[in-house]
TITI-583275 format. One record per residue: y, z, x negated of N, C-alpha, C in turn; residue number from 1; residue in three letters. Coordinates in steps of 0.2 Angstrom, whole numbers, plus 5000, padded with zeros to 4 digits. Example, Ala and Ser with C-alpha at 12.3 -4.5 7.8 and 13.67 -1.06 7.14 Angstrom:
2
{nc2 4972; nc3 5039; nc1 4934; cac2 4978; cac3 5039; cac1 4938; cc2 4984; cc3 5039; cc1 4934; num 1; residu ALA} .
{nc2 4989; nc3 5035; nc1 4936; cac2 4995; cac3 5036; cac1 4932; cc2 5000; cc3 5039; cc1 4936; num 2; residu SER} .
END
This chain:
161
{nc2 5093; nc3 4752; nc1 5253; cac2 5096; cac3 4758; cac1 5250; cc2 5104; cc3 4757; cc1 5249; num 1; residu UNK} .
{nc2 5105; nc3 4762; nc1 5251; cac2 5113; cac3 4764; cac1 5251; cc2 5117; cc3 4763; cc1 5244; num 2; residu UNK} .
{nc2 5123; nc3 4764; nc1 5243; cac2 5127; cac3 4764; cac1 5236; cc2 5126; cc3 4771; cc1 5237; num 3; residu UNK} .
{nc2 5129; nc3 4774; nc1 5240; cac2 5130; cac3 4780; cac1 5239; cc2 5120; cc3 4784; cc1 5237; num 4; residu UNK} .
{nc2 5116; nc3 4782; nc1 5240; cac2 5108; cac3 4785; cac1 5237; cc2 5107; cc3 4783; cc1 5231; num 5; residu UNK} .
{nc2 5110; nc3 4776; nc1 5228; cac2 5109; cac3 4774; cac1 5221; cc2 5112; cc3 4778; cc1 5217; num 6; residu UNK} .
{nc2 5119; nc3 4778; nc1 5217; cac2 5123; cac3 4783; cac1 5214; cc2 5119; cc3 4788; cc1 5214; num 7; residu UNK} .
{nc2 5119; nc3 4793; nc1 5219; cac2 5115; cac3 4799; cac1 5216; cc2 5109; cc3 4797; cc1 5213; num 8; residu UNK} .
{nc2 5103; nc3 4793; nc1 5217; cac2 5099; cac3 4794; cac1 5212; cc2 5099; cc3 4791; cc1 5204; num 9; residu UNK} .
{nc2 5105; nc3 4788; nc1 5203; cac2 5105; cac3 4787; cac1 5195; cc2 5106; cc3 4796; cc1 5191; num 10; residu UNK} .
{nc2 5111; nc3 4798; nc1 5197; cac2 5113; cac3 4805; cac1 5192; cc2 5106; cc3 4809; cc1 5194; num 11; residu UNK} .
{nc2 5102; nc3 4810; nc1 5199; cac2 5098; cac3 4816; cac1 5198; cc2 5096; cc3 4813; cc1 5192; num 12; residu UNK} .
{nc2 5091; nc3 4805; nc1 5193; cac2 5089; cac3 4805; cac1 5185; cc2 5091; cc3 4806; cc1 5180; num 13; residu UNK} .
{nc2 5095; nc3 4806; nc1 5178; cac2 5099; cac3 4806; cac1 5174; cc2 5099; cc3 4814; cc1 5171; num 14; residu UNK} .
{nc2 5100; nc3 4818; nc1 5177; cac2 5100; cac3 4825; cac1 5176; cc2 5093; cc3 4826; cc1 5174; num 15; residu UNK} .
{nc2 5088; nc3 4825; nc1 5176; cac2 5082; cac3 4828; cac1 5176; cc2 5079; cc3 4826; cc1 5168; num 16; residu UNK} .
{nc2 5082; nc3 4817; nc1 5166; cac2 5081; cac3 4818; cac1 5157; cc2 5084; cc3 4823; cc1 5154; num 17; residu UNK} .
{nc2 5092; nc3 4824; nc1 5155; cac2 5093; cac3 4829; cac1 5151; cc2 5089; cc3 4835; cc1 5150; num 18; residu UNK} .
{nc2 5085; nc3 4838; nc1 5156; cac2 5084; cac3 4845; cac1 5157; cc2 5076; cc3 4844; cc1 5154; num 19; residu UNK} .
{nc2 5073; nc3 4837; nc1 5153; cac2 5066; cac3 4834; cac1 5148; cc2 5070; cc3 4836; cc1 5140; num 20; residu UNK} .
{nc2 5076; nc3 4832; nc1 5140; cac2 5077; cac3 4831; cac1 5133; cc2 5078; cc3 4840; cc1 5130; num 21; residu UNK} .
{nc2 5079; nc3 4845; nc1 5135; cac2 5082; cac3 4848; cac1 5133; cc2 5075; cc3 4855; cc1 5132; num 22; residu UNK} .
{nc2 5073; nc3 4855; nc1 5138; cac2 5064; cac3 4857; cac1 5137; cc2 5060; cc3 4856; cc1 5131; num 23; residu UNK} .
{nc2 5061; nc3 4847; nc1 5129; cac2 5056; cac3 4845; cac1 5122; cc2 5059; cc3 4848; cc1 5117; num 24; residu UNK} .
{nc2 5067; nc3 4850; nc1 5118; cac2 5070; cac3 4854; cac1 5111; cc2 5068; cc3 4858; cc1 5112; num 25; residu UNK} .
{nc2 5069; nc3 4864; nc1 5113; cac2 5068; cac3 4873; cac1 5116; cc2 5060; cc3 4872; cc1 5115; num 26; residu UNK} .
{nc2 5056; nc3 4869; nc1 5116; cac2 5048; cac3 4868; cac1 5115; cc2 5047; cc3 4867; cc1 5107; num 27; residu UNK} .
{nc2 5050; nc3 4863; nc1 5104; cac2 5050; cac3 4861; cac1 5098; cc2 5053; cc3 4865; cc1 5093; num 28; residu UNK} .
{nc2 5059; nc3 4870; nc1 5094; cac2 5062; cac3 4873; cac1 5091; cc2 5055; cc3 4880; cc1 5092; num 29; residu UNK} .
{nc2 5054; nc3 4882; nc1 5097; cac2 5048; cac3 4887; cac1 5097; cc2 5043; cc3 4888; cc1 5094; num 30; residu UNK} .
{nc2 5041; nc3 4881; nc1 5093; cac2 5035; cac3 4880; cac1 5087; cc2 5036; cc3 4879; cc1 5081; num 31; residu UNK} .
{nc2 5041; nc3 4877; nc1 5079; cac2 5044; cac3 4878; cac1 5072; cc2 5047; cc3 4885; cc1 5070; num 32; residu UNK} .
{nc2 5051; nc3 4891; nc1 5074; cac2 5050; cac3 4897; cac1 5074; cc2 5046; cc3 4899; cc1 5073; num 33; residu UNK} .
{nc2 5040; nc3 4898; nc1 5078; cac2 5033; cac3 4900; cac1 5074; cc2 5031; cc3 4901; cc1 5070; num 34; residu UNK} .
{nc2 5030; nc3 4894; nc1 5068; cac2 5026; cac3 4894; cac1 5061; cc2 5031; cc3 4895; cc1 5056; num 35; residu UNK} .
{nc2 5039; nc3 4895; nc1 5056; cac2 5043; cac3 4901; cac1 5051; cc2 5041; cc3 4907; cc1 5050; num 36; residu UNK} .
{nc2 5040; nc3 4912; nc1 5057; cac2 5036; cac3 4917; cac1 5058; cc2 5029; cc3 4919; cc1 5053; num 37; residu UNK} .
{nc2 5024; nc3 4912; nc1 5053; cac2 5021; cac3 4912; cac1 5049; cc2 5020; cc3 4912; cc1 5041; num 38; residu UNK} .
{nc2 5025; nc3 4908; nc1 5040; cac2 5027; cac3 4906; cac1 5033; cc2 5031; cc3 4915; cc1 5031; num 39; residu UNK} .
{nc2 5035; nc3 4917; nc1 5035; cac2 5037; cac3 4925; cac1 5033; cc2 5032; cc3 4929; cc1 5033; num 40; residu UNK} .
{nc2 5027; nc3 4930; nc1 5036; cac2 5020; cac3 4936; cac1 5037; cc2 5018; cc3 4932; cc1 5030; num 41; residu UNK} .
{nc2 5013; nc3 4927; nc1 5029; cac2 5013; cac3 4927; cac1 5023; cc2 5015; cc3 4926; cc1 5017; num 42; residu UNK} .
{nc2 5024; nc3 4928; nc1 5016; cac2 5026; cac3 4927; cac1 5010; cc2 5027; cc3 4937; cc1 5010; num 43; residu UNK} .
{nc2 5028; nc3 4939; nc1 5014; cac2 5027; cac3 4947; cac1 5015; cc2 5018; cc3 4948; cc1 5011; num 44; residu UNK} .
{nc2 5014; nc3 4947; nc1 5016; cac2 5006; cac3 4948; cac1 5012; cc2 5005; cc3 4946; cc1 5005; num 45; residu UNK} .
{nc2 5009; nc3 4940; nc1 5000; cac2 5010; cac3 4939; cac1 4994; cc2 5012; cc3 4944; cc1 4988; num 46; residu UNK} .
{nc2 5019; nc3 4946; nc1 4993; cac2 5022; cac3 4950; cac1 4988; cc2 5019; cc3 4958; cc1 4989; num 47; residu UNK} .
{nc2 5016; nc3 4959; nc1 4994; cac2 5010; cac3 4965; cac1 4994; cc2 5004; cc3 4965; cc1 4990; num 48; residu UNK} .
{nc2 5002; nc3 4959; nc1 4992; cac2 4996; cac3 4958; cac1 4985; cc2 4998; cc3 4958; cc1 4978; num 49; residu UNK} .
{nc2 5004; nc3 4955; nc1 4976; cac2 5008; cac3 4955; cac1 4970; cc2 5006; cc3 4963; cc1 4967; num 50; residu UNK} .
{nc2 5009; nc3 4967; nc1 4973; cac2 5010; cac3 4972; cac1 4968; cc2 5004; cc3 4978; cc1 4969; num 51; residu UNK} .
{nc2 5001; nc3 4975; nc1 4974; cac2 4993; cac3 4978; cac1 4973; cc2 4989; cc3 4976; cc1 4966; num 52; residu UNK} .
{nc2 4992; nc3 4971; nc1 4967; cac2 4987; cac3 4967; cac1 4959; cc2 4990; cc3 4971; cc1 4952; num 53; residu UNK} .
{nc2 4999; nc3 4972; nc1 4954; cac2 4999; cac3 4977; cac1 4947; cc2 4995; cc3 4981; cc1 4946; num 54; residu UNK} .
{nc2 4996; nc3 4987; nc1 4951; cac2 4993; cac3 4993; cac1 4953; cc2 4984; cc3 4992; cc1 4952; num 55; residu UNK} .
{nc2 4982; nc3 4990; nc1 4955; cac2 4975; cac3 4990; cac1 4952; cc2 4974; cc3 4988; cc1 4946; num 56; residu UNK} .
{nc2 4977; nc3 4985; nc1 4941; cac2 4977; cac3 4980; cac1 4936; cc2 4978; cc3 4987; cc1 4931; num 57; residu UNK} .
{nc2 4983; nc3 4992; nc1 4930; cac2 4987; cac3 4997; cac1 4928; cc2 4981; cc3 5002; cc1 4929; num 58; residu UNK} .
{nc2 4977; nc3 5001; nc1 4934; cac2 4971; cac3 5007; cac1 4936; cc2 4964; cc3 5005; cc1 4931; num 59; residu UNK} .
{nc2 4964; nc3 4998; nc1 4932; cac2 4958; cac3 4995; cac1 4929; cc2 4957; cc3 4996; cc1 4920; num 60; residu UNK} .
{nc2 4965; nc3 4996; nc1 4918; cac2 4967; cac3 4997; cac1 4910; cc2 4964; cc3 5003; cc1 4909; num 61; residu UNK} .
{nc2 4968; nc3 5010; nc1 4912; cac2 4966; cac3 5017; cac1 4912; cc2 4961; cc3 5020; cc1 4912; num 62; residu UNK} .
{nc2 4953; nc3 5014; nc1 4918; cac2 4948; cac3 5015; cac1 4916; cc2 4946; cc3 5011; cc1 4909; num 63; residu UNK} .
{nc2 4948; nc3 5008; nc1 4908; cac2 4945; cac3 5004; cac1 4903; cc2 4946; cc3 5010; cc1 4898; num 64; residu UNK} .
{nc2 4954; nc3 5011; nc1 4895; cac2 4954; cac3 5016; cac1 4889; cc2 4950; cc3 5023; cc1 4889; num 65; residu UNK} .
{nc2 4948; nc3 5026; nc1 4897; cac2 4945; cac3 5032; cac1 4897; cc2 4938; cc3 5028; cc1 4893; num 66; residu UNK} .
{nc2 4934; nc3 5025; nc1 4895; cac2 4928; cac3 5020; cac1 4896; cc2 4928; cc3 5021; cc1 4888; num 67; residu UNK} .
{nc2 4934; nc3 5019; nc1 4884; cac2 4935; cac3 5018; cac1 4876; cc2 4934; cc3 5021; cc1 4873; num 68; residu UNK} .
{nc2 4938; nc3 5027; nc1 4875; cac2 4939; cac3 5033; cac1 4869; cc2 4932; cc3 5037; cc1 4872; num 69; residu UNK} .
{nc2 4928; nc3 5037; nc1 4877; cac2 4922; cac3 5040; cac1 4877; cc2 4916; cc3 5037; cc1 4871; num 70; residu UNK} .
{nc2 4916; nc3 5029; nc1 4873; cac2 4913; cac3 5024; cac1 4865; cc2 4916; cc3 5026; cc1 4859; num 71; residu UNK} .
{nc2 4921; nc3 5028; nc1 4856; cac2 4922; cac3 5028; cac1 4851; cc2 4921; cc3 5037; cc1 4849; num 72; residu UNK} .
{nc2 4923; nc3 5039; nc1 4856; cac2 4918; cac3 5050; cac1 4853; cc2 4911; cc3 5047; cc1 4850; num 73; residu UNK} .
{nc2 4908; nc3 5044; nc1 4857; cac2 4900; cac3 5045; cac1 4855; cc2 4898; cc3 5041; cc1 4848; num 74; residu UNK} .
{nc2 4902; nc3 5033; nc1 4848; cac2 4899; cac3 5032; cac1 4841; cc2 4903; cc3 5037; cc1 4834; num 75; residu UNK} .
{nc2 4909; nc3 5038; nc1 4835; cac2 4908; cac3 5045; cac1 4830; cc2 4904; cc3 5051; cc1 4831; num 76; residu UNK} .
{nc2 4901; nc3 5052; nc1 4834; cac2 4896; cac3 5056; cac1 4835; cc2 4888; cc3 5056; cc1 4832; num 77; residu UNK} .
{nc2 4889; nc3 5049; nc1 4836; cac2 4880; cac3 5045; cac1 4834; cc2 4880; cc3 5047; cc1 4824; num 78; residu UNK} .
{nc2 4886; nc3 5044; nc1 4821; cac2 4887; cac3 5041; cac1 4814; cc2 4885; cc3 5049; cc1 4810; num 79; residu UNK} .
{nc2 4889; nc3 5055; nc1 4814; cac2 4891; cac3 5061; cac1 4812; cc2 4882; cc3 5064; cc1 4811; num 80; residu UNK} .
{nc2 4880; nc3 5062; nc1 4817; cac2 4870; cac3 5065; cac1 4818; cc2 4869; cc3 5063; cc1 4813; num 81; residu UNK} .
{nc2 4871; nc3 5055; nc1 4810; cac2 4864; cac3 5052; cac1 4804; cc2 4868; cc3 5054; cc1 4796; num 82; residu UNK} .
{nc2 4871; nc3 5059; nc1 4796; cac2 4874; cac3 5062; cac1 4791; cc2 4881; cc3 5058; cc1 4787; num 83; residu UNK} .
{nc2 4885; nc3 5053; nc1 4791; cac2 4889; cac3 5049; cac1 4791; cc2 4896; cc3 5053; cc1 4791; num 84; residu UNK} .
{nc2 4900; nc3 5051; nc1 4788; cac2 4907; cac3 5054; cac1 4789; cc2 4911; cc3 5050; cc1 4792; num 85; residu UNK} .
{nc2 4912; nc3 5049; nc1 4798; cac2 4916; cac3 5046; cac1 4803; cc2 4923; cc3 5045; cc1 4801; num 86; residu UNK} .
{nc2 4925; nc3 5048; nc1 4796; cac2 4932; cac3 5046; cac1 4793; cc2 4932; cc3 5044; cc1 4787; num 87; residu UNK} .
{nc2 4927; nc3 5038; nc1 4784; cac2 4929; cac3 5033; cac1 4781; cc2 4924; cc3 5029; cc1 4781; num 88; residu UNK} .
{nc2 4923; nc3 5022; nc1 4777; cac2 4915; cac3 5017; cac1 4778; cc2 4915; cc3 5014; cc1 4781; num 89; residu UNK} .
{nc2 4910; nc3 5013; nc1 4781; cac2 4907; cac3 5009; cac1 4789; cc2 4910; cc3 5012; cc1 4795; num 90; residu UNK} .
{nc2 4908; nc3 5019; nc1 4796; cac2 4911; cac3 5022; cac1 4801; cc2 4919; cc3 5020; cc1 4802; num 91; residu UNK} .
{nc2 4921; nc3 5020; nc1 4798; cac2 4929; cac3 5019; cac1 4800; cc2 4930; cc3 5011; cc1 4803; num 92; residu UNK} .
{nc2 4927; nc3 5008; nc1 4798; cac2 4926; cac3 5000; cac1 4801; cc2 4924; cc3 4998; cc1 4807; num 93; residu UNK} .
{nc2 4922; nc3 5001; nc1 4807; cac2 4917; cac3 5002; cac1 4817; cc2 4920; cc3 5003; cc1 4822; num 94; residu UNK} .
{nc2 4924; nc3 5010; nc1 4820; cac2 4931; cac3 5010; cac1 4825; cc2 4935; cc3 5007; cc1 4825; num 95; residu UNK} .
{nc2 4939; nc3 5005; nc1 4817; cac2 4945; cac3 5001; cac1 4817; cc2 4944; cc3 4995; cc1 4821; num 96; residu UNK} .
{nc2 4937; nc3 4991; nc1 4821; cac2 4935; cac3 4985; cac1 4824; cc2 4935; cc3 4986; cc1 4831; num 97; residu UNK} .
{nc2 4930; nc3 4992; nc1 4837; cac2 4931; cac3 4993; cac1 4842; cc2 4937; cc3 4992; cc1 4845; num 98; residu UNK} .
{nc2 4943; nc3 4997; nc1 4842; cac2 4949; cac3 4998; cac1 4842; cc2 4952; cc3 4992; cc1 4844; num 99; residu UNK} .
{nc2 4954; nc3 4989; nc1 4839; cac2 4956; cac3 4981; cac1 4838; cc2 4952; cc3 4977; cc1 4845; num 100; residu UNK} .
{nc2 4946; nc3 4977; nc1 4845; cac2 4941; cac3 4974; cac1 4851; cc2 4945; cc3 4976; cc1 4858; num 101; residu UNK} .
{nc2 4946; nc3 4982; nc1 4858; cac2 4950; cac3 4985; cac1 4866; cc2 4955; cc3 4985; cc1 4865; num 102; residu UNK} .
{nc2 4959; nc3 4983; nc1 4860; cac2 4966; cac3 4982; cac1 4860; cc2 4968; cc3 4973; cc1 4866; num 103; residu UNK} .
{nc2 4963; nc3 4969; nc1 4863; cac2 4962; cac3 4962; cac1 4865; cc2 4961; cc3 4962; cc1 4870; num 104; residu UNK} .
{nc2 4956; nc3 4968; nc1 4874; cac2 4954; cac3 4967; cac1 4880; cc2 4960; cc3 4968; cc1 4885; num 105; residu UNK} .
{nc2 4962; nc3 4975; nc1 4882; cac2 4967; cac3 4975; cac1 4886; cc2 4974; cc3 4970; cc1 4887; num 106; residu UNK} .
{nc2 4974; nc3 4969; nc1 4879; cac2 4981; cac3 4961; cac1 4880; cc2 4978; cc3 4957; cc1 4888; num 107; residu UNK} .
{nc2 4972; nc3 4954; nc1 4885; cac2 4969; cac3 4951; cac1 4889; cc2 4967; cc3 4952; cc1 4899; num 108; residu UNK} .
{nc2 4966; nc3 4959; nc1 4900; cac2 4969; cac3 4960; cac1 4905; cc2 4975; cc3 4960; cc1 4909; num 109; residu UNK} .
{nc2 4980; nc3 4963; nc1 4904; cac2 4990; cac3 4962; cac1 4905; cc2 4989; cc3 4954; cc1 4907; num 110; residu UNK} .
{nc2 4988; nc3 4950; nc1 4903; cac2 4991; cac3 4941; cac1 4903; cc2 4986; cc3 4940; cc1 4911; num 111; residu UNK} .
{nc2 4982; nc3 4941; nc1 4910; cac2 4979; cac3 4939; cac1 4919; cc2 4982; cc3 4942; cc1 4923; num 112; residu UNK} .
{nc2 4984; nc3 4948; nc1 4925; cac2 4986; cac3 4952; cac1 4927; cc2 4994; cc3 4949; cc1 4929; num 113; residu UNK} .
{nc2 4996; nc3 4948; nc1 4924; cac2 5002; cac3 4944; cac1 4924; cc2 5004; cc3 4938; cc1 4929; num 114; residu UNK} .
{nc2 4999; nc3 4933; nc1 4925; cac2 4998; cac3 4928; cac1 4929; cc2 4996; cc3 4928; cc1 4936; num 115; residu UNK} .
{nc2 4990; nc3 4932; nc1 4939; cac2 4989; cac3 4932; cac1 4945; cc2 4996; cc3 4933; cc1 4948; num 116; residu UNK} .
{nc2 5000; nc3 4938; nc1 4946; cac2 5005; cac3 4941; cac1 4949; cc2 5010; cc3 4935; cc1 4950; num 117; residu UNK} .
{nc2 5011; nc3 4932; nc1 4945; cac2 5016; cac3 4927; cac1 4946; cc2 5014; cc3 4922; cc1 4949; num 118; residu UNK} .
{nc2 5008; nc3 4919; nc1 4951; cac2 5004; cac3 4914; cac1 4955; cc2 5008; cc3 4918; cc1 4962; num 119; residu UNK} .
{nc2 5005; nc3 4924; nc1 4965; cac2 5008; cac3 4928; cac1 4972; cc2 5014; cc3 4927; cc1 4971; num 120; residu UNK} .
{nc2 5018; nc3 4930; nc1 4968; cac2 5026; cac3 4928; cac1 4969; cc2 5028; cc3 4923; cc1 4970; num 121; residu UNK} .
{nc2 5026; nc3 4916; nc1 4967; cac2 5029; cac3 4909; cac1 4968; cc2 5024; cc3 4908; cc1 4975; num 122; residu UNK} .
{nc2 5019; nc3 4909; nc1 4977; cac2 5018; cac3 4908; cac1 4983; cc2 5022; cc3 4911; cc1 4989; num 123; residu UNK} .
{nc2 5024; nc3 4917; nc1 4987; cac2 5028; cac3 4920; cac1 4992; cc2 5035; cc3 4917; cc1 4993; num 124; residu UNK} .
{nc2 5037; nc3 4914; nc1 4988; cac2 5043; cac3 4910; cac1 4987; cc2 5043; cc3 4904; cc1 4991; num 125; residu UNK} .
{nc2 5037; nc3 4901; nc1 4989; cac2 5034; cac3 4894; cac1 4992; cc2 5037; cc3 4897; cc1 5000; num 126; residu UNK} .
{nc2 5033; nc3 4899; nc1 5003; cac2 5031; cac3 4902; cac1 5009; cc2 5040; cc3 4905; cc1 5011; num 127; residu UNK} .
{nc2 5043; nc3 4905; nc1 5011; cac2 5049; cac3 4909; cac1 5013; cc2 5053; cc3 4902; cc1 5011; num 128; residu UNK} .
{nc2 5053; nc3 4898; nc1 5007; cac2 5055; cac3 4891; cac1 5007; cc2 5054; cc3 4889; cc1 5013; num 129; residu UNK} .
{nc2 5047; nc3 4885; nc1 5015; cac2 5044; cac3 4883; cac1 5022; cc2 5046; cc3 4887; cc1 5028; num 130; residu UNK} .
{nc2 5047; nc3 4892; nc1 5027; cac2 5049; cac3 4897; cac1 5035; cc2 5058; cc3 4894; cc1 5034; num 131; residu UNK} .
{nc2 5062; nc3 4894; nc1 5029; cac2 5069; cac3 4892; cac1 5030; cc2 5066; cc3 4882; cc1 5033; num 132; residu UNK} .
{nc2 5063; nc3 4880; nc1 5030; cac2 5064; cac3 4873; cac1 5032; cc2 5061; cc3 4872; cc1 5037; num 133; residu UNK} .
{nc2 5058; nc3 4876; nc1 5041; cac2 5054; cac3 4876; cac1 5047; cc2 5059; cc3 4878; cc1 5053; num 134; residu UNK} .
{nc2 5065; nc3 4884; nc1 5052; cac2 5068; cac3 4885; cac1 5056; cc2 5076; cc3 4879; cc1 5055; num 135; residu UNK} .
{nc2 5075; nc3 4876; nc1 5050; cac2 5079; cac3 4870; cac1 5051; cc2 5076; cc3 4868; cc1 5055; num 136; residu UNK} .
{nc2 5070; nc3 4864; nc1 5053; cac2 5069; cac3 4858; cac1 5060; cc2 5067; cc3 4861; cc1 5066; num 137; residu UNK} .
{nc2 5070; nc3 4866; nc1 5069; cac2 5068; cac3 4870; cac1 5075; cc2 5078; cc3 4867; cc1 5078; num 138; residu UNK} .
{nc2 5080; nc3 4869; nc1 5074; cac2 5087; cac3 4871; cac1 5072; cc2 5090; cc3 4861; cc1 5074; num 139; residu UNK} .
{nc2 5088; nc3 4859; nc1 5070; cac2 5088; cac3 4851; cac1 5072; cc2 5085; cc3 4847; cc1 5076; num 140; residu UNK} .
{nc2 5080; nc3 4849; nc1 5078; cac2 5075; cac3 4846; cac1 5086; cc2 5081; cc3 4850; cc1 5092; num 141; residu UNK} .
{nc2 5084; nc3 4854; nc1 5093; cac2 5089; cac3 4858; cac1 5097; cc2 5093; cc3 4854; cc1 5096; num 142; residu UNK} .
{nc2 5097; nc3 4851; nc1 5093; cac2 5102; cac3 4848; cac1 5093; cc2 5100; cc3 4841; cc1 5094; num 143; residu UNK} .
{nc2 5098; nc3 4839; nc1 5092; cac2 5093; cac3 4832; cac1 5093; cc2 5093; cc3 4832; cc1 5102; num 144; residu UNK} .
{nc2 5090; nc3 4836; nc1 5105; cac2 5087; cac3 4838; cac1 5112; cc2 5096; cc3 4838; cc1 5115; num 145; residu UNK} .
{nc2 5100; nc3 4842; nc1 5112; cac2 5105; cac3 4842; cac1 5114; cc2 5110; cc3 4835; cc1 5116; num 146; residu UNK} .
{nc2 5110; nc3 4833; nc1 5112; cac2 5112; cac3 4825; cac1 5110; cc2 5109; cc3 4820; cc1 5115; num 147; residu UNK} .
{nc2 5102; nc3 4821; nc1 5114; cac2 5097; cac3 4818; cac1 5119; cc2 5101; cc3 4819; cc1 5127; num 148; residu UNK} .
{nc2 5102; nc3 4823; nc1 5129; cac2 5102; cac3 4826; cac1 5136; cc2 5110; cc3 4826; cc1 5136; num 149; residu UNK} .
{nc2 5115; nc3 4824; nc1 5132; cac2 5121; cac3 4822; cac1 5134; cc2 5123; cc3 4817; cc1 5136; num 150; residu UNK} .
{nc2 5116; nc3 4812; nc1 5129; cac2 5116; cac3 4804; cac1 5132; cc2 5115; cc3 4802; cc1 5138; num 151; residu UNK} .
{nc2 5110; nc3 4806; nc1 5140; cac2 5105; cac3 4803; cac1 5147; cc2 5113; cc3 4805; cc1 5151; num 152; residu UNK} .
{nc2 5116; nc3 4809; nc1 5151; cac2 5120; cac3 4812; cac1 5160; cc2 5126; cc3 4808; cc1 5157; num 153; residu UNK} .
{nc2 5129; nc3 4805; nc1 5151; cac2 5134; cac3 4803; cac1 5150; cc2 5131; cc3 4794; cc1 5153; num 154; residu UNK} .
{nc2 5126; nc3 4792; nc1 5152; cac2 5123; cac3 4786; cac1 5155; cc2 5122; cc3 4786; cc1 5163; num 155; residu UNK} .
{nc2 5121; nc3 4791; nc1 5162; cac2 5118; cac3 4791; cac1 5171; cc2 5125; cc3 4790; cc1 5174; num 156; residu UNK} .
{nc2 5130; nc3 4794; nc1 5172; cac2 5136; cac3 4794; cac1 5176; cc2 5140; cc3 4788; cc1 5175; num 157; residu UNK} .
{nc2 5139; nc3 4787; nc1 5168; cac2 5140; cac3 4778; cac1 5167; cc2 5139; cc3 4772; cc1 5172; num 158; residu UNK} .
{nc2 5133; nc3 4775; nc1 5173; cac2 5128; cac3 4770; cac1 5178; cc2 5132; cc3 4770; cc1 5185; num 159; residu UNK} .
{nc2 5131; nc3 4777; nc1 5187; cac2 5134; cac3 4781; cac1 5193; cc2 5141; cc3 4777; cc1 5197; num 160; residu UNK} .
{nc2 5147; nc3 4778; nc1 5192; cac2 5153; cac3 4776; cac1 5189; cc2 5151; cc3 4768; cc1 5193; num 161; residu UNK} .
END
């Protein structure tokens, strides 16, 4: 083999890592954009759910107090049939107690309601965290690939030389 064939064949090699080094980056940064992509779609589904979960939470309450104040006509009512005066006594106590009762119910809905919400938001946040550090290491596999494929043509030409 010739000097002149070696020479070149050190640079083609040479060129043909760079353009591997530079392929496994552009590969690698695509699949981490990906799954950024990923991490964004579902930090977007999170914060939709969030606020689907107010929304039905807000609907579920409004039945609930319809659902109430229907229990508390009819037991003033029931009281009133059995010759009862629904504004004082027992009667009253019975309300005031329901009353009180669906007052907690509904605290008790709001604080879950809450919580589930804030569970989705930190997920959403999670998930938009991961999609930034995902398109970092996209972002540094390209450079990495870069560096790689400088070395190779700066060696081969080394070699070449």
């Amino acid at each position: 083999m010739s000097v002149e064939a070696a020479i070149a064949s050190t640079i083609i090699s040479s060129v043909v890592a760079a353009n591997g080094a530079r392929t496994v980056g552009k590969q690698t940064k695509a699949a981490n954009d990906y799954n950024a992509s990923i991490n964004d779609r579902n930090a977007l589904a999170d914060e939709q759910d969030a606020i689907q979960l107010k929304l039905a939470n807000g609907l579920s309450i409004a039945r609930f107090q319809r659902e109430f104040s229907d229990l508390q006509d009819a037991t003033s009512q029931a009281f009133r049939f059995n010759g009862f005066v629904a504004e004082g006594g027992t009667p009253l106590k019975v309300a005031l107690a329901n009353a009180k009762e669906a007052d907690e119910e509904i605290a008790i809905m709001k604080y879950n309601s809450a919580v589930g919400v804030q569970e989705l938001e930190q997920s959403a946040v999670q998930n938009k965290m991961q999609g930034n550090l995902n398109r970092l290491y996209g972002r540094n596999a390209m450079a990495a690939a870069n560096i790689n494929a400088g070395t190779s043509l700066l060696s081969g030409f080394t070699s070449a030389a």
